[in-house]
C-alpha positions as CSV (number, residue, x, y, z in Angstrom):
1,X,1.2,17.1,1.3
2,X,1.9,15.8,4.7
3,X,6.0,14.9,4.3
4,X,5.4,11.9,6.4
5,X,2.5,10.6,4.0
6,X,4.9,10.9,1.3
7,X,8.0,9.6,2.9
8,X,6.1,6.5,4.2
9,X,4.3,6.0,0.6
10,X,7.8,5.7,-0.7
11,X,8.7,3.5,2.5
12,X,6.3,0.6,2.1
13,X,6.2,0.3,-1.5
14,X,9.4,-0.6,-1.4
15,X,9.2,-2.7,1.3
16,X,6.3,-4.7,-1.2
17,X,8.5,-4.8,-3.7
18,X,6.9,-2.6,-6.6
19,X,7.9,-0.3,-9.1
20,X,6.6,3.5,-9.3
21,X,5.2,2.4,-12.6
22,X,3.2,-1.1,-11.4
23,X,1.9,1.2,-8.3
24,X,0.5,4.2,-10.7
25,X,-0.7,1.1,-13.0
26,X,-2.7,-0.4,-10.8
27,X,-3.8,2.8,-9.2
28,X,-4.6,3.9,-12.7
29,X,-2.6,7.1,-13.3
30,X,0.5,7.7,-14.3
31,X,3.9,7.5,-13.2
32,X,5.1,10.9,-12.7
33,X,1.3,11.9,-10.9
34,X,2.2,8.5,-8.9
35,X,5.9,10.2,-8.4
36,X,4.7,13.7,-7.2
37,X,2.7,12.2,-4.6
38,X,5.7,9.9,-3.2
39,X,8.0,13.2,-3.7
40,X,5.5,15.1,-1.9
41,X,5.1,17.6,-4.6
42,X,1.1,16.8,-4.8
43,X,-1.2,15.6,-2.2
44,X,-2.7,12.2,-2.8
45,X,-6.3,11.8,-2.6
46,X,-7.9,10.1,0.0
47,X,-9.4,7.4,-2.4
48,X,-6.0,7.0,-4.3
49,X,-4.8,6.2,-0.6
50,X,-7.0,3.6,0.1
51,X,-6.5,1.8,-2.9
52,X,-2.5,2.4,-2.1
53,X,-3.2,0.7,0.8
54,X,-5.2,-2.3,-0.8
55,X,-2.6,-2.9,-2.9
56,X,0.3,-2.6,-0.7
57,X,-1.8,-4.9,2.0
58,X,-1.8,-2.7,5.0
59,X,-4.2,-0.4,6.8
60,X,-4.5,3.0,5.7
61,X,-3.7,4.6,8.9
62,X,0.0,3.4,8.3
63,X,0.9,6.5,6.1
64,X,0.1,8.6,8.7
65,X,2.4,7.2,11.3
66,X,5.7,8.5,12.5
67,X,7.0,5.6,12.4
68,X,6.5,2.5,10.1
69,X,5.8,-0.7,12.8
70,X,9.4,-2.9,12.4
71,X,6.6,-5.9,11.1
72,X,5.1,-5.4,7.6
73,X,4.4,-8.7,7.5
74,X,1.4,-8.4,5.1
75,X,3.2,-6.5,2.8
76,X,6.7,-8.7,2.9
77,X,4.5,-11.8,2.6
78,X,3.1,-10.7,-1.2
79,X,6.5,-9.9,-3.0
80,X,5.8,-11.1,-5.9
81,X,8.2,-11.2,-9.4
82,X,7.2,-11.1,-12.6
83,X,3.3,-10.8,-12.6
84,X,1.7,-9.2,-14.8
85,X,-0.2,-6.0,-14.5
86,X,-4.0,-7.4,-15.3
87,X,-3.0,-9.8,-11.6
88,X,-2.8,-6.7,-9.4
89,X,-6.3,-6.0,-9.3
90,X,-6.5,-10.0,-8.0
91,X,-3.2,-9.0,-5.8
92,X,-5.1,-6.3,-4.2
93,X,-8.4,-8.0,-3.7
94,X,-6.9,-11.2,-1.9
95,X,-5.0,-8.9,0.2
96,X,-8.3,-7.1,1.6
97,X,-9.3,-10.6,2.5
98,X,-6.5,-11.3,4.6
99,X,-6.2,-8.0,6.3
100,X,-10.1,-8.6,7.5
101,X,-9.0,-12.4,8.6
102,X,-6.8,-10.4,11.0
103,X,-8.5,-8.2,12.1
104,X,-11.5,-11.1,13.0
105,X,-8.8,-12.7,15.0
106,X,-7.5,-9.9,16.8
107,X,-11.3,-9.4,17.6
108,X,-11.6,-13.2,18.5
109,X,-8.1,-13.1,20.7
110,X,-9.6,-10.4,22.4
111,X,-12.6,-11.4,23.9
């Protein structure tokens, strides 16, 4: 796997705040599959990505950047303590709805 995938998996989950173990939960695998793709031991599947990506709250294309933007806003803004695993699949879903309400005003600001 891509080292910078792996490193920048690692990166923004903790930036959000979660455990290995409440990431491969709500991914639905397990922990030490969820650790060999952070490590960089396995490569992570494009649709675990994706759903990496709903959950963390940012666009997919960030795991394949150099360098992680200095603003993770979206992420910082859901740290969240003591939920409960059956509230990620909520977490993830209300995220999705705010990353499209940005990107509508981005398009809005633009024109």
């Amino acid at each position: 796997m891509n080292e910078m995938v792996a490193h920048n998996l690692k990166s923004i989950r903790s930036i959000s705040e979660f455990t290995q173990e409440e990431v491969a939960s709500a991914l639905g695998i397990t922990r030490s599959a969820y650790s060999n793709y952070e490590s960089g031991e396995r490569e992570m599947p494009l649709p675990l990505l994706e759903k990496a990506a709903d959950l963390f709250g940012c666009e997919l294309y960030l795991f394949f950047e150099e360098e992680l933007p200095k603003d993770m806003a979206l992420a910082a803004a859901f740290r969240i303590k003591d939920f409960k695993q059956e509230d990620l699949p909520e977490m993830m879903r209300f995220k999705e709805i705010v990353k499209s309400y940005i990107k509508m005003d981005q398009l809005i600001r633009a024109l």
